[in-house]
C-alpha positions in Angstrom: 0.0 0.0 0.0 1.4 3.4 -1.2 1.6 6.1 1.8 1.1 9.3 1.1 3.2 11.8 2.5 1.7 14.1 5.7 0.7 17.6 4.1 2.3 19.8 6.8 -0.4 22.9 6.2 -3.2 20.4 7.0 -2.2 19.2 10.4 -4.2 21.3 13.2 -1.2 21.6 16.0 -2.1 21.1 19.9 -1.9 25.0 20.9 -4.7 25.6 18.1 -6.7 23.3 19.3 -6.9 24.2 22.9 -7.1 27.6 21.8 -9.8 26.7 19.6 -11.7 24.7 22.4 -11.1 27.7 24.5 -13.4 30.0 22.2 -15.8 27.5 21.6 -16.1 27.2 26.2 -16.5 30.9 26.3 -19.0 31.2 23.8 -21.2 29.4 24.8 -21.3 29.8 28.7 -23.5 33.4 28.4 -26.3 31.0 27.0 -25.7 28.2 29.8 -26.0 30.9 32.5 -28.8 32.0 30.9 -30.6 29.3 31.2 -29.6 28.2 34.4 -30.6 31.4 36.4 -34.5 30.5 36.0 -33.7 27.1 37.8 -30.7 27.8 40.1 -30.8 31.5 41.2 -33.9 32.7 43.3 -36.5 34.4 42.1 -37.9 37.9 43.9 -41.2 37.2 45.9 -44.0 38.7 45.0 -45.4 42.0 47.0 -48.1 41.3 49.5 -50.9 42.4 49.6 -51.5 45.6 52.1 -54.5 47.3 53.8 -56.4 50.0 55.9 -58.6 49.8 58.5 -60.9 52.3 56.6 -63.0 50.0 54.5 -65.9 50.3 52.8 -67.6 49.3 56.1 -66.4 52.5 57.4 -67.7 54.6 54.9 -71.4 52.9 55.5 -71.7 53.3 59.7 -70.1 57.0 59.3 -72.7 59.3 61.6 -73.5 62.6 60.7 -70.9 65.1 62.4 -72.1 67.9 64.6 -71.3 70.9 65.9 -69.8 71.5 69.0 -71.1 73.5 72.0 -70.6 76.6 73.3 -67.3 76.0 75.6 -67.4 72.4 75.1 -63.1 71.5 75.5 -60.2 71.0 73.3 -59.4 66.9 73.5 -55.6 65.8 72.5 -55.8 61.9 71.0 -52.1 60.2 72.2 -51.3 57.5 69.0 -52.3 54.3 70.7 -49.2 52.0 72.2 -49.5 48.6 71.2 -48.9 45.8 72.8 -45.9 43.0 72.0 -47.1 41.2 68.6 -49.0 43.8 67.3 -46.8 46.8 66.8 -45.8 46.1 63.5 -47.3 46.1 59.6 -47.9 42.5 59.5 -51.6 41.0 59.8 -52.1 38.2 62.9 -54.0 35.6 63.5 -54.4 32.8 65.8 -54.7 29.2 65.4 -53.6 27.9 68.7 -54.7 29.7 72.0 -52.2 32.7 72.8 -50.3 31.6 69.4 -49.5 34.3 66.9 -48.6 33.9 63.8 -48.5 36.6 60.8 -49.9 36.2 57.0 -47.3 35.7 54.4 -48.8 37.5 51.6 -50.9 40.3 53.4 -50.5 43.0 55.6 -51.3 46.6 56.7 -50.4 49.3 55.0 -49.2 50.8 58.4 -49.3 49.5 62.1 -53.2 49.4 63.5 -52.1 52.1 65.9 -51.3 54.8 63.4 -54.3 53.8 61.6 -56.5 54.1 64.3 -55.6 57.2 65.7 -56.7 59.8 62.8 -59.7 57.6 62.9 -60.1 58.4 66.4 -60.0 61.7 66.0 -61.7 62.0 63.5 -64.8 60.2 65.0 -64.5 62.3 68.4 -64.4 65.3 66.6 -67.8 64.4 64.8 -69.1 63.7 67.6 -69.8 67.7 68.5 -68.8 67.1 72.1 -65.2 68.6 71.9 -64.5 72.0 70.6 -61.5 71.0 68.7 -59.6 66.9 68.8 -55.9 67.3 68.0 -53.4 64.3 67.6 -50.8 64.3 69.3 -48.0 65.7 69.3 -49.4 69.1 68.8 -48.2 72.6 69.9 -51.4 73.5 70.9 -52.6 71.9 74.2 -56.1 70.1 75.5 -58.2 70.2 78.8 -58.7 67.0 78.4 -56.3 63.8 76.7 -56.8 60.7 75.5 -54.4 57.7 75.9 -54.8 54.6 74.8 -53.3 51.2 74.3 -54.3 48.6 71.3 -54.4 44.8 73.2 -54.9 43.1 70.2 -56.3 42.9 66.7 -56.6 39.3 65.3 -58.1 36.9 63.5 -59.0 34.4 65.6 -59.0 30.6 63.3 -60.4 28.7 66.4 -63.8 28.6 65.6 -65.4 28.5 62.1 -66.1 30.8 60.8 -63.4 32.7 61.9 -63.6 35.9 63.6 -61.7 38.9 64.0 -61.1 40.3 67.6 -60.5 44.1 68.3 -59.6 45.1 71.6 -58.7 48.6 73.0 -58.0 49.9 76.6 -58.6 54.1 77.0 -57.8 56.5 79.8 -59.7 60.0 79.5 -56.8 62.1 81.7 -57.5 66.3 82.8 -54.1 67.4 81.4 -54.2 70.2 84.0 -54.1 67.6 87.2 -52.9 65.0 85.2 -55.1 62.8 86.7 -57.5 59.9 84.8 -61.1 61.2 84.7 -61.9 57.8 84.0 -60.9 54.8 82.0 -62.3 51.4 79.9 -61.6 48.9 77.8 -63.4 48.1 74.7 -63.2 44.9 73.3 -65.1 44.0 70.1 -65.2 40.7 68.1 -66.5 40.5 64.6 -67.6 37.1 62.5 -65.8 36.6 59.4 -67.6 35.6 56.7 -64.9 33.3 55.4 -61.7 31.8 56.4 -59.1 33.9 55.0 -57.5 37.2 55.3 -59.5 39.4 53.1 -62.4 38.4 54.9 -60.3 39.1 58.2 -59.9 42.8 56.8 -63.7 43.3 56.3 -64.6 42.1 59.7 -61.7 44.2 60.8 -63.1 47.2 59.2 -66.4 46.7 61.0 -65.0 45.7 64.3 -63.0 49.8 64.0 -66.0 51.4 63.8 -68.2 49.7 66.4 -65.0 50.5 68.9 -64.9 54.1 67.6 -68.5 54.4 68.2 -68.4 52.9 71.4 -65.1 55.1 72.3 -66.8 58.2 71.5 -69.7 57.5 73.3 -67.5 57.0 76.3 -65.7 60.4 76.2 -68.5 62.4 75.3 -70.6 60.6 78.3 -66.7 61.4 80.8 -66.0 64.9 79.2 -68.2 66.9 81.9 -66.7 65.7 84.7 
């Protein structure tokens, strides 16, 4: 058999060929990466839902505001403390006795305690008993001063259906003497009419206003004294 001779200029060398190999690696890695990152790399969650405590039941159990009296006093609303587990943005609920736990995908759009207080003052000052409500702080100053403290808002999974439970301790205080004119606690619970948190918020919403109602009732009833 007649061998032919080895044409020099057709032979590929190592070197070329690793550097050849190299090329090929590094081209095509921005494409593996690619489609690695939806598997491998996390993905960004997706923004919860938030909320107010001014629904559209507030809007419907709204009374009438009136005028206030001749000399009736100037009341300064505190923003409610709040007790441990419910100072922050995140919506509770219970499904073990004195077992909080928080919603994943919803929450409040701030913590029930700034919520409630412009709603407070906004449903004393309808309620024509007080010359003028002011929210703390304020430069101007009040015969009279609100403080309260928010015990709890939850949605209680223990019974079905669930419920929602509001609950709200209040000391009416002469700022003068700086003594408590008198004091209660108000504690509401609401039925949900499902088991989940949208239909936590509603019952929330409705749980607010029978507590503001019941709240101004109370310091209209103490602000003589």
């Amino acid at each position: 058999m007649t061998r032919h001779p080895r044409d020099p200029h057709s032979a590929v060398s190592e070197p070329q060929r690793r550097r050849a190999l190299a090329r090929l690696i590094a081209a095509s890695l921005p494409a593996l990466f690619a489609g690695c990152a939806g598997t491998l790399l996390p993905q960004p969650s997706a923004a919860p839902a938030r909320f107010t405590l001014d629904g559209a039941a507030a809007t419907a159990t709204t009374v009438t505001p009136r005028a206030a009296a001749v000399g009736a006093p100037v009341l300064v609303v505190e923003v409610p403390r709040a007790a441990a587990g419910h100072d922050s943005t995140r919506m509770v609920y219970l499904r073990r006795p004195q077992e909080l736990e928080a919603f994943a995908f919803h929450e409040w759009v701030d913590t029930p305690a700034q919520m409630l207080a412009p709603l407070m003052v906004h449903s004393l000052q309808d309620s024509g008993a007080f010359r003028v409500v002011l929210q703390a702080p304020s430069a101007a100053s009040g015969g009279l001063r609100l403080e309260t403290e928010l015990i709890r808002l939850q949605q209680d999974f223990g019974t079905r259906p669930s419920h929602v439970r509001l609950t709200l301790r209040a000391v009416l205080m002469d700022s003068a003497t700086r003594q408590a004119v008198a004091w209660r606690v108000f504690d509401e619970s609401v039925p949900a009419t499902g088991d989940d948190p949208v239909s936590g918020v509603v019952a929330a919403h409705l749980a607010t206003q029978r507590m503001l109602a019941a709240l101004a009732a109370f310091c209209v009833s103490q602000s003589g004294r």
